[in-house]
BAZATOR-171765 format. One record per atom (N, C-alpha, C): atom name; residue in one letter; x, y, z; residue number from 1. Coordinates in nm, 3 decimals. Layout:
BAZATOR-171765
@atom=CA, rest=a, u=X, v=Y, w=Z, nr=NUM
...
This chain:
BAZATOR-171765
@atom=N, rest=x, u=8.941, v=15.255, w=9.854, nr=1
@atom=CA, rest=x, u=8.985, v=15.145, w=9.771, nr=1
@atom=C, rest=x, u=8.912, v=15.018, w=9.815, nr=1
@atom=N, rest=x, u=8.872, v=14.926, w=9.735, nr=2
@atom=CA, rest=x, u=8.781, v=14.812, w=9.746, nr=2
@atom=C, rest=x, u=8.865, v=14.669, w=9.725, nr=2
@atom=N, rest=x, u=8.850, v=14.644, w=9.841, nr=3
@atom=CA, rest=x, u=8.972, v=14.505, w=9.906, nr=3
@atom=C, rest=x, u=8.905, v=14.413, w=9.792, nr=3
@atom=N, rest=x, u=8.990, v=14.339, w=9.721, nr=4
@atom=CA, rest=x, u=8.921, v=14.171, w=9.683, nr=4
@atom=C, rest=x, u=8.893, v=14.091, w=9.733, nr=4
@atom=N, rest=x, u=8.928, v=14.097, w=9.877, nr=5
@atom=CA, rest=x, u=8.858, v=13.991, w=9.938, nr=5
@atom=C, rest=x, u=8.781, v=14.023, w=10.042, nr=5
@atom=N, rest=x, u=8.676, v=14.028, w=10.102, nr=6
@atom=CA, rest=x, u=8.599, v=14.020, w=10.230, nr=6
@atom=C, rest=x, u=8.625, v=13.916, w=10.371, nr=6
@atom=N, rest=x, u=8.622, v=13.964, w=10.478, nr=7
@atom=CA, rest=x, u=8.617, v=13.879, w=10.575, nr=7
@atom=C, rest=x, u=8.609, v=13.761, w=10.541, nr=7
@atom=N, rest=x, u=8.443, v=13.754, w=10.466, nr=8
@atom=CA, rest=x, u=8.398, v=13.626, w=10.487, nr=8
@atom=C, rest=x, u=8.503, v=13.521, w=10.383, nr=8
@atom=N, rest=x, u=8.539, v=13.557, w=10.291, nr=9
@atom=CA, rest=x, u=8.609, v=13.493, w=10.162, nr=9
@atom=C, rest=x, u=8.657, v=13.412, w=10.260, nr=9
@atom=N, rest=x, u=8.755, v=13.534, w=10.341, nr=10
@atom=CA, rest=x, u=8.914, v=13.469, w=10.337, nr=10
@atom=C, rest=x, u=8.856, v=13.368, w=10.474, nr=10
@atom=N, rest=x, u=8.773, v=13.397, w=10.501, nr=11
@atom=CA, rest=x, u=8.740, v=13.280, w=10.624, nr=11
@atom=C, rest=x, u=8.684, v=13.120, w=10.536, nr=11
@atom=N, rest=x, u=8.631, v=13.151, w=10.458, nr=12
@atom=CA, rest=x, u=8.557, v=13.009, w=10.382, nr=12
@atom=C, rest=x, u=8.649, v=12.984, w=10.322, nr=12
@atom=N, rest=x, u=8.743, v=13.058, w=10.256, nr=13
@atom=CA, rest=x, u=8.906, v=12.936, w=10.200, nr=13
@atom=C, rest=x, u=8.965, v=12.888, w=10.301, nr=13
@atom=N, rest=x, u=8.973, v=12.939, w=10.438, nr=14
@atom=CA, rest=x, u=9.052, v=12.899, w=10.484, nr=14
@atom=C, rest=x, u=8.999, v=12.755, w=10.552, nr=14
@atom=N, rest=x, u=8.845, v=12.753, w=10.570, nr=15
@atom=CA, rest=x, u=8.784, v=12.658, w=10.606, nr=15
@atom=C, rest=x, u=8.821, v=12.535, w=10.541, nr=15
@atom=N, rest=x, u=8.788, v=12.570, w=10.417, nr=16
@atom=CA, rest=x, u=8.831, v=12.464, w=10.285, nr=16
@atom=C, rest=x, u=8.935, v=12.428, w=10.290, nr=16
@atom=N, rest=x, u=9.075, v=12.500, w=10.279, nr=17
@atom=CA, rest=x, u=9.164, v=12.430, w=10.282, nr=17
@atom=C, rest=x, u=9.194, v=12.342, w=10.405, nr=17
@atom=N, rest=x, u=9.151, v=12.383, w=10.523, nr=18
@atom=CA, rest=x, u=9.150, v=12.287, w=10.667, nr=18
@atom=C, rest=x, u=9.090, v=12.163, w=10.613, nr=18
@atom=N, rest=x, u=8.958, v=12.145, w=10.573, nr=19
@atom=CA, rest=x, u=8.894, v=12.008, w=10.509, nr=19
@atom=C, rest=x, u=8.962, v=11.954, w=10.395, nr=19
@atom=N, rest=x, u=8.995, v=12.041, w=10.303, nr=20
@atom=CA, rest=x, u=9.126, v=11.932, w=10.226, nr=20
@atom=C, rest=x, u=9.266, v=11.886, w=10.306, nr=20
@atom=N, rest=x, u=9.292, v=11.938, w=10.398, nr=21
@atom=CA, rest=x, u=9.446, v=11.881, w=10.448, nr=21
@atom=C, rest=x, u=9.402, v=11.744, w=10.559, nr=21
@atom=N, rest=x, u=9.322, v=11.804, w=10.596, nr=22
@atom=CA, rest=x, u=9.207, v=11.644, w=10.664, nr=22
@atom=C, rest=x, u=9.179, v=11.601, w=10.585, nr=22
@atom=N, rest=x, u=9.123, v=11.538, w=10.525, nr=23
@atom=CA, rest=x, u=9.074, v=11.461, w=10.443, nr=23
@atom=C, rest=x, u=9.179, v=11.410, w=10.372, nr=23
@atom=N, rest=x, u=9.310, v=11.498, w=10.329, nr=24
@atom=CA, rest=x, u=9.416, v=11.440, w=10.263, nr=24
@atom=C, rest=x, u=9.496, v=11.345, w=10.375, nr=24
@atom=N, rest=x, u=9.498, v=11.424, w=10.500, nr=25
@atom=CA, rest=x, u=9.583, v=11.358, w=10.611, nr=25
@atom=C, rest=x, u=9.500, v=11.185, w=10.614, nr=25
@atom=N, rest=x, u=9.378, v=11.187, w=10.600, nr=26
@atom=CA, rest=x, u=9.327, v=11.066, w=10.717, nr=26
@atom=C, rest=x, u=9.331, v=10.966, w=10.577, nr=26
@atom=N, rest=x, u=9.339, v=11.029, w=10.469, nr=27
@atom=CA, rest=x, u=9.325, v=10.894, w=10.320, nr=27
@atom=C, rest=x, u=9.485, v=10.842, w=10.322, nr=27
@atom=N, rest=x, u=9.593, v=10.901, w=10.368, nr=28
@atom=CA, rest=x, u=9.731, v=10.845, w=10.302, nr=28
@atom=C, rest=x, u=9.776, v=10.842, w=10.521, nr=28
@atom=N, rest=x, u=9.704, v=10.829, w=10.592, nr=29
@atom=CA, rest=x, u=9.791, v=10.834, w=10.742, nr=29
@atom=C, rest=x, u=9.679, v=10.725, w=10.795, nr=29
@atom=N, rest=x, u=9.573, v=10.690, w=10.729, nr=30
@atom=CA, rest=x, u=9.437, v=10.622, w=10.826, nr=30
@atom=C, rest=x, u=9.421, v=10.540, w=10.711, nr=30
@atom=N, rest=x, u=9.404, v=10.525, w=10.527, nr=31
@atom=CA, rest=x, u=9.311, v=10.426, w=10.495, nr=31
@atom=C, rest=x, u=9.464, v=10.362, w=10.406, nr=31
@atom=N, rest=x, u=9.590, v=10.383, w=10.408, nr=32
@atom=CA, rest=x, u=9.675, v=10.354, w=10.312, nr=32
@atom=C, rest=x, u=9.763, v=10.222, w=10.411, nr=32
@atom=N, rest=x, u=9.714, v=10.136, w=10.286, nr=33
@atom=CA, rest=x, u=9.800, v=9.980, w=10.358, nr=33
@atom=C, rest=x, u=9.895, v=10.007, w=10.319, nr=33
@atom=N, rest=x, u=9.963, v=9.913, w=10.431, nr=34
@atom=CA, rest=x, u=10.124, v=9.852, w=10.356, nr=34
@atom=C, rest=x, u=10.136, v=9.749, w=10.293, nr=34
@atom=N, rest=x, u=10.179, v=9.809, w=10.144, nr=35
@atom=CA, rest=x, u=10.180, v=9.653, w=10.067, nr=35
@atom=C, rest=x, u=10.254, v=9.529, w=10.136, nr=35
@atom=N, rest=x, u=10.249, v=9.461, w=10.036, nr=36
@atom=CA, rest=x, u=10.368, v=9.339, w=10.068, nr=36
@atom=C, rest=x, u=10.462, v=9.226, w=9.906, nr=36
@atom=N, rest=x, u=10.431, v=9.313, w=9.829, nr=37
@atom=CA, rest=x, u=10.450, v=9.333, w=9.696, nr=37
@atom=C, rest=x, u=10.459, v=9.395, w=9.616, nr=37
@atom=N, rest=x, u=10.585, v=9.414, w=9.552, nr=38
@atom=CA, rest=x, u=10.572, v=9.433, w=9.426, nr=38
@atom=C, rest=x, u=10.558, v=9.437, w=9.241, nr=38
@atom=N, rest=x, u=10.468, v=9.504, w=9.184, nr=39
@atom=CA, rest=x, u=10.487, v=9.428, w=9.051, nr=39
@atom=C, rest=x, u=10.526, v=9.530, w=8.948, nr=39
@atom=N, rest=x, u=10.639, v=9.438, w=8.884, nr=40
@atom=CA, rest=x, u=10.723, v=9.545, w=8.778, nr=40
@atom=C, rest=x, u=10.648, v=9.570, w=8.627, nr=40
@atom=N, rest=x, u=10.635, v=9.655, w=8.581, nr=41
@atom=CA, rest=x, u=10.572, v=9.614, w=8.452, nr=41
@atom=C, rest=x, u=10.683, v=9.691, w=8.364, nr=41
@atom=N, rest=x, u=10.694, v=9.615, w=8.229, nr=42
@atom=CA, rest=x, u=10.758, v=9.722, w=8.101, nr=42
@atom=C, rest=x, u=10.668, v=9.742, w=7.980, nr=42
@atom=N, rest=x, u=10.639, v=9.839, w=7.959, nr=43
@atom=CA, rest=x, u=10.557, v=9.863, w=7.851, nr=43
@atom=C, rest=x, u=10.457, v=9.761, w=7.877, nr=43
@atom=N, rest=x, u=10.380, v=9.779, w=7.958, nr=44
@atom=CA, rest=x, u=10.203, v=9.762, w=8.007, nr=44
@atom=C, rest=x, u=10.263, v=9.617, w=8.008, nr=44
@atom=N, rest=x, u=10.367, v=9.526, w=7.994, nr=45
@atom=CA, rest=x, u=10.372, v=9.368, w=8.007, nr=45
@atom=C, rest=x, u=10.432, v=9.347, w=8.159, nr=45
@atom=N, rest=x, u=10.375, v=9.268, w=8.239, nr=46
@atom=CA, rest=x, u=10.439, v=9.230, w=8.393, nr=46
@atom=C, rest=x, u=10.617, v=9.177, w=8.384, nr=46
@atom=N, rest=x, u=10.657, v=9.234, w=8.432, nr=47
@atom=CA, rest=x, u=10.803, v=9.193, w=8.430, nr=47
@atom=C, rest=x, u=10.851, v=9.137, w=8.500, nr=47
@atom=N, rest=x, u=10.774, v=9.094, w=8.663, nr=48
@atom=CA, rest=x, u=10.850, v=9.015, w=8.786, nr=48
@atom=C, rest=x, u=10.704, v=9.073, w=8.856, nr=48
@atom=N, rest=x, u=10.708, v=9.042, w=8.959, nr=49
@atom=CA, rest=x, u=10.625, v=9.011, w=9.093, nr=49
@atom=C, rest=x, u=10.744, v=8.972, w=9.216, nr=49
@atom=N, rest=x, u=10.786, v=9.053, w=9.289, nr=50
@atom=CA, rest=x, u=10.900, v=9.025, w=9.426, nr=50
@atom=C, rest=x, u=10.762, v=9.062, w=9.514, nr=50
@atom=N, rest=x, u=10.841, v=9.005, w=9.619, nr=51
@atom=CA, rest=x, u=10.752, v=9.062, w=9.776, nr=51
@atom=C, rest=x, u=10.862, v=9.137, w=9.837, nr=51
@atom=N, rest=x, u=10.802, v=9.229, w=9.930, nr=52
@atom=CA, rest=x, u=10.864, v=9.365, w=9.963, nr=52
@atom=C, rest=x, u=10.955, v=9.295, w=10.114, nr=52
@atom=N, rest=x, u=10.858, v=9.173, w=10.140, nr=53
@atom=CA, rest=x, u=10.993, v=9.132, w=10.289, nr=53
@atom=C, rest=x, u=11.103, v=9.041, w=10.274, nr=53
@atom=N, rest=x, u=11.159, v=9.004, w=10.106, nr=54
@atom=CA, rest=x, u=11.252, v=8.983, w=10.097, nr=54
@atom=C, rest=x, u=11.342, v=9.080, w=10.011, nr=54
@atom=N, rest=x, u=11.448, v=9.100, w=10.072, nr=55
@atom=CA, rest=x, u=11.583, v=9.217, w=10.054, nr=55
@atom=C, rest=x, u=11.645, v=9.136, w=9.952, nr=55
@atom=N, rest=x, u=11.645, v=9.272, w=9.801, nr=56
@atom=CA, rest=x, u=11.695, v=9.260, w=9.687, nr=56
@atom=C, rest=x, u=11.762, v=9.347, w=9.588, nr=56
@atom=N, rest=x, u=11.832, v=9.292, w=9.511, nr=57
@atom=CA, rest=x, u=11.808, v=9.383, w=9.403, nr=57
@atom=C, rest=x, u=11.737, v=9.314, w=9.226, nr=57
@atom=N, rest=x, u=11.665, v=9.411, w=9.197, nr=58
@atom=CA, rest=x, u=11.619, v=9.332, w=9.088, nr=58
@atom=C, rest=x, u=11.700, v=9.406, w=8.960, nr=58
@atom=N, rest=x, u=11.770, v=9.420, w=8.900, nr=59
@atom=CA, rest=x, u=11.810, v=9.422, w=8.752, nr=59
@atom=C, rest=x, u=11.662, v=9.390, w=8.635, nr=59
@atom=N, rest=x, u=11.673, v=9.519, w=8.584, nr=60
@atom=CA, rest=x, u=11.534, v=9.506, w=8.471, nr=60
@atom=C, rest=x, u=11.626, v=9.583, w=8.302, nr=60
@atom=N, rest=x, u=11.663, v=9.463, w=8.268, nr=61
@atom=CA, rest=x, u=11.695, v=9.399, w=8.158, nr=61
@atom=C, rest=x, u=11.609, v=9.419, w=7.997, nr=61
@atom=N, rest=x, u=11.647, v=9.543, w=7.909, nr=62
@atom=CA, rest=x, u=11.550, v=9.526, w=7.806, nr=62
@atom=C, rest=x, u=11.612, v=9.491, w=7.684, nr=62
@atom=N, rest=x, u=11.599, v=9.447, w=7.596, nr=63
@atom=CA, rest=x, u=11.697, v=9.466, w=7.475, nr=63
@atom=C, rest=x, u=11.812, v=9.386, w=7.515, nr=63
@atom=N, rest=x, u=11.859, v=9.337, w=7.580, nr=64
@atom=CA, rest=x, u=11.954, v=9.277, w=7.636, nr=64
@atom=C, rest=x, u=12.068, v=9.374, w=7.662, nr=64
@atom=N, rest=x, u=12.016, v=9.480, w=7.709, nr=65
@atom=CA, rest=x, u=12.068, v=9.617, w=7.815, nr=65
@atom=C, rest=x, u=12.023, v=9.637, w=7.959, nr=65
@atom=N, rest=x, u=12.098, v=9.646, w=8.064, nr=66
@atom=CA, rest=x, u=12.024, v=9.687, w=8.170, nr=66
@atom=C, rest=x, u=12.029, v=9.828, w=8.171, nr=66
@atom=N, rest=x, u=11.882, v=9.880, w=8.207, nr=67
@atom=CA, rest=x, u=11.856, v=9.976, w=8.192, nr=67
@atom=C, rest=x, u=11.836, v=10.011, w=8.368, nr=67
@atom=N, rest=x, u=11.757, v=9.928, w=8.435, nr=68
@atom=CA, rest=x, u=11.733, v=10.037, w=8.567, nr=68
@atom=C, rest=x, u=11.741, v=9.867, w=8.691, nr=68
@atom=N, rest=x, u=11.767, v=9.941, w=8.805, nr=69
@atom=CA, rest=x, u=11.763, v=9.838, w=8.852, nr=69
@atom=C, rest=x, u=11.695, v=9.889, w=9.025, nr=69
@atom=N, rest=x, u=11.603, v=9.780, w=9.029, nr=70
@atom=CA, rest=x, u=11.490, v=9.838, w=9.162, nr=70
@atom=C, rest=x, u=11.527, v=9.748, w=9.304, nr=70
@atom=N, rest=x, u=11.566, v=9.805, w=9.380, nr=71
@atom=CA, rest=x, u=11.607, v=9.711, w=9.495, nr=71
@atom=C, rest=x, u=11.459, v=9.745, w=9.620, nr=71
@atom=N, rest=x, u=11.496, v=9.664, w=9.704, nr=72
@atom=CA, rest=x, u=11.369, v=9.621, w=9.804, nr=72
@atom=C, rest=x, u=11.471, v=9.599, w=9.892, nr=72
@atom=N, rest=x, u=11.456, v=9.655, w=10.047, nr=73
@atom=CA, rest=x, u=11.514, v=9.666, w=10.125, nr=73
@atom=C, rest=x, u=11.427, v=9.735, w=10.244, nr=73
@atom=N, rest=x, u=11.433, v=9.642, w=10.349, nr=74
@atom=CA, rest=x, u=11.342, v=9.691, w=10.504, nr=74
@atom=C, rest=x, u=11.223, v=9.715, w=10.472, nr=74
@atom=N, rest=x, u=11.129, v=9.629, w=10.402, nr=75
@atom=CA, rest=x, u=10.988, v=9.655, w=10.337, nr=75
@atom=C, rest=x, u=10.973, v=9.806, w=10.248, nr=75
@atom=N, rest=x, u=11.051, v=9.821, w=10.194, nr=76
@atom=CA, rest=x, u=11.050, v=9.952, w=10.073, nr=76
@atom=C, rest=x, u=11.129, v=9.919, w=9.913, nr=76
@atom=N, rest=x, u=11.041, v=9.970, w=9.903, nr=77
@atom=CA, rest=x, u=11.140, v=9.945, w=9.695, nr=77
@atom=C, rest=x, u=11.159, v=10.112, w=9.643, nr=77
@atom=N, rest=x, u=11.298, v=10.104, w=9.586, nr=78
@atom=CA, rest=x, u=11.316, v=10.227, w=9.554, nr=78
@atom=C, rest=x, u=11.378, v=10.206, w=9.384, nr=78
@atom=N, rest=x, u=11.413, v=10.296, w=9.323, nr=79
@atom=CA, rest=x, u=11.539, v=10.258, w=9.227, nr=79
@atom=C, rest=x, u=11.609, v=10.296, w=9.274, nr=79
@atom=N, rest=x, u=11.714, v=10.238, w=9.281, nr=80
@atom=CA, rest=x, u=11.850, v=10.252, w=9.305, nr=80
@atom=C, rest=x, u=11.965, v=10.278, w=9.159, nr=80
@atom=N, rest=x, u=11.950, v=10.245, w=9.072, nr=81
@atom=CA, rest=x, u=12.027, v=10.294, w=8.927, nr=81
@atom=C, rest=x, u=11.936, v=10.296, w=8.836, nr=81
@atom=N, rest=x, u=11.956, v=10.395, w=8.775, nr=82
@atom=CA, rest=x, u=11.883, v=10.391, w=8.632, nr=82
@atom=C, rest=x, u=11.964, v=10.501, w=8.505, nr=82
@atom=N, rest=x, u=11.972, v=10.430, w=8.394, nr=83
@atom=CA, rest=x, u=12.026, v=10.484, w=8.305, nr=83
@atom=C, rest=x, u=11.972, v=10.589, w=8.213, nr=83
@atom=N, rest=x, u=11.823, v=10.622, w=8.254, nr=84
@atom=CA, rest=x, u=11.763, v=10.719, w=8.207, nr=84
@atom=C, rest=x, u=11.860, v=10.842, w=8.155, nr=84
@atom=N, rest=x, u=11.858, v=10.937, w=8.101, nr=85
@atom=CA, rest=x, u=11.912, v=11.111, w=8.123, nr=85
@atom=C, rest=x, u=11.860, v=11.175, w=8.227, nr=85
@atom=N, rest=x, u=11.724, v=11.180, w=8.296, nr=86
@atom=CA, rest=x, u=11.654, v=11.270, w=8.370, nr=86
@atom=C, rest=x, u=11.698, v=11.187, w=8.482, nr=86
@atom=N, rest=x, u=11.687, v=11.074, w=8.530, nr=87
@atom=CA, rest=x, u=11.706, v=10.975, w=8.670, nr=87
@atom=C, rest=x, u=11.608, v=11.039, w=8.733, nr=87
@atom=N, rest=x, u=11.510, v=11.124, w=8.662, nr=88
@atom=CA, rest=x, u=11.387, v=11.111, w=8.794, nr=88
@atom=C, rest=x, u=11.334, v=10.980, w=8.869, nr=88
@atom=N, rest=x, u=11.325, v=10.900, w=8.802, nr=89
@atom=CA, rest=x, u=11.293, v=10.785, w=8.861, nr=89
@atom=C, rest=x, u=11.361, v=10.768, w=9.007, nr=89
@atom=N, rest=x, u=11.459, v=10.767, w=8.978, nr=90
@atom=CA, rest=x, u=11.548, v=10.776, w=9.110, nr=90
@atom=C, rest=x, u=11.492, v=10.881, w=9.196, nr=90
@atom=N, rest=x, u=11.465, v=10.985, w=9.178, nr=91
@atom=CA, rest=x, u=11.396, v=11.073, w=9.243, nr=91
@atom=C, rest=x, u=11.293, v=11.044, w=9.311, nr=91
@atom=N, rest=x, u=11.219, v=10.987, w=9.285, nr=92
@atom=CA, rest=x, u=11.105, v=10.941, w=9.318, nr=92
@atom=C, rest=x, u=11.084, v=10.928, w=9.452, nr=92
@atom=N, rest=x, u=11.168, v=10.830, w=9.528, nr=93
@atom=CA, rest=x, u=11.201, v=10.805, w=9.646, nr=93
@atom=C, rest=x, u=11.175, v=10.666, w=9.669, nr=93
@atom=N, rest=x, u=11.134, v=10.617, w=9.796, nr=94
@atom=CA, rest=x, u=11.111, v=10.471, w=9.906, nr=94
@atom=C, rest=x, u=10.911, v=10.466, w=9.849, nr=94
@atom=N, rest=x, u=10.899, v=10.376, w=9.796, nr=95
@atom=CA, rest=x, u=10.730, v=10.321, w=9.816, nr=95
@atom=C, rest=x, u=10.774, v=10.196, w=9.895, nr=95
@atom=N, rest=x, u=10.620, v=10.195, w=9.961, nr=96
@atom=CA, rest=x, u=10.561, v=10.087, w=10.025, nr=96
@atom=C, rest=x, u=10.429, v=10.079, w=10.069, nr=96
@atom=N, rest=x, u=10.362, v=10.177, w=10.059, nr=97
@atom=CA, rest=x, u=10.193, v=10.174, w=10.059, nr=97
@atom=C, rest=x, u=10.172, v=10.145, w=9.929, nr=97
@atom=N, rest=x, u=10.001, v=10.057, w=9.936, nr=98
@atom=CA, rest=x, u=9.931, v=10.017, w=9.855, nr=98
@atom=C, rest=x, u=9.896, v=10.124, w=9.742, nr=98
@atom=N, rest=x, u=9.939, v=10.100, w=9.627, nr=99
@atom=CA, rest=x, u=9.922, v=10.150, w=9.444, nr=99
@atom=C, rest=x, u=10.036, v=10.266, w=9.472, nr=99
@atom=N, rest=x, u=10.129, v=10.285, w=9.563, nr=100
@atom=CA, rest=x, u=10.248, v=10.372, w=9.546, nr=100
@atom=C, rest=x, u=10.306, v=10.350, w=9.376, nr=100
@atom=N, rest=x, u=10.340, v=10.410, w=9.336, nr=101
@atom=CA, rest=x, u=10.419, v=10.368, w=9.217, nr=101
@atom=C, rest=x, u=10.568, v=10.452, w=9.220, nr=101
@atom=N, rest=x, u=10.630, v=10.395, w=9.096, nr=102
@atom=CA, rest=x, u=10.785, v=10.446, w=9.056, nr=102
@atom=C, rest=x, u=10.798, v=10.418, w=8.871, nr=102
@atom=N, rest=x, u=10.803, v=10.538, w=8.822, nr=103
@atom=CA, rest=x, u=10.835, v=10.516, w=8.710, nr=103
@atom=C, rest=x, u=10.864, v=10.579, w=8.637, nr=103
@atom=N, rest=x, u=10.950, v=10.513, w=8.513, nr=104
@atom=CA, rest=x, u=11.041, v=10.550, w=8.431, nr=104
@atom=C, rest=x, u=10.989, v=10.545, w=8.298, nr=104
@atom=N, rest=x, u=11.002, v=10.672, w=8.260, nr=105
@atom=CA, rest=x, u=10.941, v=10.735, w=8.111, nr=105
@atom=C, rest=x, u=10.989, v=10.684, w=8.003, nr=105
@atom=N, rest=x, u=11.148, v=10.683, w=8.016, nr=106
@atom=CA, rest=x, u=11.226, v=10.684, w=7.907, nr=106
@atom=C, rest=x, u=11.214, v=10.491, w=7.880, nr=106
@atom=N, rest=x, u=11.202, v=10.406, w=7.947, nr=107
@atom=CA, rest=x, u=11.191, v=10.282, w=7.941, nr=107
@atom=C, rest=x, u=11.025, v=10.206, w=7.957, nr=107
@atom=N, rest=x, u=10.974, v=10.334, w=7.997, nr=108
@atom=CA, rest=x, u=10.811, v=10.255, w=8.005, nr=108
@atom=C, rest=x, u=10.800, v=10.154, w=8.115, nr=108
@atom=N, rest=x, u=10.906, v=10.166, w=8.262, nr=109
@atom=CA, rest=x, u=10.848, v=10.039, w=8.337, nr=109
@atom=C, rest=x, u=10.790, v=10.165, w=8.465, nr=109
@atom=N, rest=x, u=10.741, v=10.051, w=8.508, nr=110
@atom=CA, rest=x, u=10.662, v=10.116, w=8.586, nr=110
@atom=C, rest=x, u=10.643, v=9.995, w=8.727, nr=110
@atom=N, rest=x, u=10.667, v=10.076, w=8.847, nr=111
@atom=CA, rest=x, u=10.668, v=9.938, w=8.948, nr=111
@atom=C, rest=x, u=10.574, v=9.982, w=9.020, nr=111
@atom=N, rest=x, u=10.509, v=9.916, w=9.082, nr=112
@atom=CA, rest=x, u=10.332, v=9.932, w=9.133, nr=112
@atom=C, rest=x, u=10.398, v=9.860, w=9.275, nr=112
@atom=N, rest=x, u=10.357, v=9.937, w=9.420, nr=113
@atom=CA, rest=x, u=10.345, v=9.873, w=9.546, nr=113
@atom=C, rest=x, u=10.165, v=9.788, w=9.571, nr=113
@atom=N, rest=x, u=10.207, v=9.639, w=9.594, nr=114
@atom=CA, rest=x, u=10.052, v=9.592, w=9.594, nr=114
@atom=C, rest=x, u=10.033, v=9.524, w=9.729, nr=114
@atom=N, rest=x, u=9.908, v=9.506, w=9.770, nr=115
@atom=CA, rest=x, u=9.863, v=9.434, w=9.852, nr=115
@atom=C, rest=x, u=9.817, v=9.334, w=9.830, nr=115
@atom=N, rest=x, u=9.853, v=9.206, w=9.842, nr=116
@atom=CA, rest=x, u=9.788, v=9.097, w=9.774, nr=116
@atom=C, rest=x, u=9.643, v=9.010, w=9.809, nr=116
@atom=N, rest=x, u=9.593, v=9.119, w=9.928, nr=117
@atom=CA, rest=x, u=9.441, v=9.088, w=9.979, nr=117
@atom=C, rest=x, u=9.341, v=9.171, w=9.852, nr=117
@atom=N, rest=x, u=9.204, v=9.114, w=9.880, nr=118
@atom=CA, rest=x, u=9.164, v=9.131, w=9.761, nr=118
@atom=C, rest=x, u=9.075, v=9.264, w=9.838, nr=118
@atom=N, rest=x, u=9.041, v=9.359, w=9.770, nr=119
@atom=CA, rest=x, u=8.992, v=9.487, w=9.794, nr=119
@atom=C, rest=x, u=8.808, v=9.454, w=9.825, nr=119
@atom=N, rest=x, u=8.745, v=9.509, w=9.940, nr=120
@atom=CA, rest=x, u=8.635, v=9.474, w=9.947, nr=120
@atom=C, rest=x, u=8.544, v=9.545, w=9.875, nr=120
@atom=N, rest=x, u=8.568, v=9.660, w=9.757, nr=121
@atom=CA, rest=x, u=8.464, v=9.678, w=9.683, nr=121
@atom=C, rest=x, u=8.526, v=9.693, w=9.569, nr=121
@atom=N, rest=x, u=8.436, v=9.725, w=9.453, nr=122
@atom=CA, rest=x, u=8.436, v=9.726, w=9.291, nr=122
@atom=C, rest=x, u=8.533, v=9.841, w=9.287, nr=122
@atom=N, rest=x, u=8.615, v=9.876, w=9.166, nr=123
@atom=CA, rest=x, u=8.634, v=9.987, w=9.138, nr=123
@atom=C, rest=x, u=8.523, v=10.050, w=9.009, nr=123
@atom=N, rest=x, u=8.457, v=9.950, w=8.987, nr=124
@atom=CA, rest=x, u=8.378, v=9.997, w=8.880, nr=124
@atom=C, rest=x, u=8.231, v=9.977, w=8.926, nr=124
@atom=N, rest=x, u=8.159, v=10.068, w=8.932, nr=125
@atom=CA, rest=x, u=8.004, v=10.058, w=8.979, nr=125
@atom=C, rest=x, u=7.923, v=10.006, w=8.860, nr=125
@atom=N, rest=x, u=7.791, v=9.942, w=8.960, nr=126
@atom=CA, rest=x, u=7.723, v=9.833, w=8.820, nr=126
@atom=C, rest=x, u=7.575, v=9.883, w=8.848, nr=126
């Protein structure tokens, strides 16, 4: 009977996956700041700008309904209520590294963890 895999396979995936879990480890444990801001958006419009080292809760208000409400506490922003059906949002968990996000489908906001230093290269090449 003729194995599907050979020695060598299962040795070069396994290589590979070692270089992806490095490479994953040293981008989110070695190059990921800690913000110091956050910015709320609803439907692609900015909704607030808080900073993450003052302890809050923010209420995000649409229609003149509150729909979800994002608190900041010990340099982390989480949701803490949301009126969604799914409350994944809530799921989500604690951000506080730089472009972390949290967001909610059913309302379109979306809260972005930022760093307010300016990034030393392009994201767009020229």
């Amino acid at each position: 009977m003729k194995h599907l895999f050979e020695r060598k396979d299962i040795f070069f995936i396994g290589v590979l996956l070692l270089i992806s879990i490095l490479l994953f480890s040293i981008r989110y444990f070695l190059v990921s700041k800690q913000g110091n801001r956050i910015v709320i958006t609803v439907d692609d419009e900015v909704y607030g700008t808080y900073s993450l080292m003052e302890n809050q809760e923010i209420p995000i208000i649409i229609d003149g309904e509150l729909t979800d409400t994002v608190t900041i506490a010990d340099g982390y922003a989480y949701m803490s209520d949301a009126t969604c059906p799914d409350q994944l949002c809530k799921k989500m968990g604690k951000v506080s590294k730089n472009q972390e996000t949290i967001v909610c489908l059913p309302y379109k906001i979306v809260v972005t963890v930022d760093s307010s230093e300016e990034n030393s290269y392009d994201s767009i090449a020229q």
